[in-house]
C-alpha positions as CSV (number, residue, x, y, z in Angstrom):
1,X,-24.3,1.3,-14.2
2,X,-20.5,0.0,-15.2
3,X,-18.1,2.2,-16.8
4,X,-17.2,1.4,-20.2
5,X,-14.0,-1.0,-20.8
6,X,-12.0,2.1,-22.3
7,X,-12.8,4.4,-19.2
8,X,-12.4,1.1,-17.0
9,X,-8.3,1.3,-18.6
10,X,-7.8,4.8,-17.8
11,X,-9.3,4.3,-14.1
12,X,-6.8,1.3,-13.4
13,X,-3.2,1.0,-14.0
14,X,-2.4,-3.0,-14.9
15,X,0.8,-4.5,-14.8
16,X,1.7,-4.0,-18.6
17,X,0.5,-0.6,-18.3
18,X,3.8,2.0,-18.1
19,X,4.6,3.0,-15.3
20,X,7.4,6.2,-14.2
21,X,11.0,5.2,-14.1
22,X,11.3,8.1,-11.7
23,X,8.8,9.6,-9.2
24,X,10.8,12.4,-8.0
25,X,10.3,15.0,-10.7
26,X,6.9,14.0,-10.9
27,X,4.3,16.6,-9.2
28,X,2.4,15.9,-5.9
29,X,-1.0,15.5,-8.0
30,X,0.5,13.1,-10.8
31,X,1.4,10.6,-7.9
32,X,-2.0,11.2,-6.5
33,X,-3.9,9.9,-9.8
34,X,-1.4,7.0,-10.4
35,X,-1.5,6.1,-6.5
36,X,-5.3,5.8,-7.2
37,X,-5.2,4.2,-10.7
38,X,-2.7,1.4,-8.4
39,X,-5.1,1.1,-5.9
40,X,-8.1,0.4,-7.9
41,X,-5.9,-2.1,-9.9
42,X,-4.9,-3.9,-6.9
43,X,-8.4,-4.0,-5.6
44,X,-9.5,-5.8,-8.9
45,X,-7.0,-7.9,-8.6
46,X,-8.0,-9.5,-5.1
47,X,-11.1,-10.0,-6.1
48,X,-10.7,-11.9,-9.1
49,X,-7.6,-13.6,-8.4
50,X,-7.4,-15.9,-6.0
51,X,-3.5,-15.4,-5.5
52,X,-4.0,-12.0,-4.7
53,X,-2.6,-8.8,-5.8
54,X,-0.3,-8.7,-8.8
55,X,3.7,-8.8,-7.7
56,X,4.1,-5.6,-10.4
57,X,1.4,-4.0,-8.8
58,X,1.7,-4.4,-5.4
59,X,5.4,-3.0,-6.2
60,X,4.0,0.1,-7.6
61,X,1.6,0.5,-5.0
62,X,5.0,0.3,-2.3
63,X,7.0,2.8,-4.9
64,X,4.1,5.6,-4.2
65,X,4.2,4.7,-0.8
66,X,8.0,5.6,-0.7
67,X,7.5,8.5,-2.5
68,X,4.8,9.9,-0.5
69,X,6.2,9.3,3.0
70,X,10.0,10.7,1.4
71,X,8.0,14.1,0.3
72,X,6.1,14.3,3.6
73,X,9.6,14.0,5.5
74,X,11.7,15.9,3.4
């Protein structure tokens, strides 16, 4: 069974999508539901485009990565 293209949107986060200008005042389980919205974004994108994942994406994705590993340090 396949989601429906409007709960499809909310489960991703495209390129064009907004994204947070700032992280840090954003609470641990925010980044947790964008860092999976990224993820399943970037997934799609490698396997339907042949380049790989998007440049805007794959940005995000190493934003949250920051993020995380600066909260798990600090």
């Amino acid at each position: 069974m396949t989601a429906s293209p409007a709960l499809e949107r909310l489960m991703r986060l495209g390129p064009d999508d907004p994204f947070p200008d700032e992280l840090l005042g954003l609470p641990l389980e925010q980044l947790q539901i964008l860092h999976s919205r990224i993820c399943r974004q970037l997934e799609l994108e490698y396997l339907t485009d042949p380049e790989g994942g998007h440049p805007i994406t794959c940005d995000r994705l190493h934003e949250l990565q920051i993020e995380f590993t600066s909260r798990l340090l600090g």
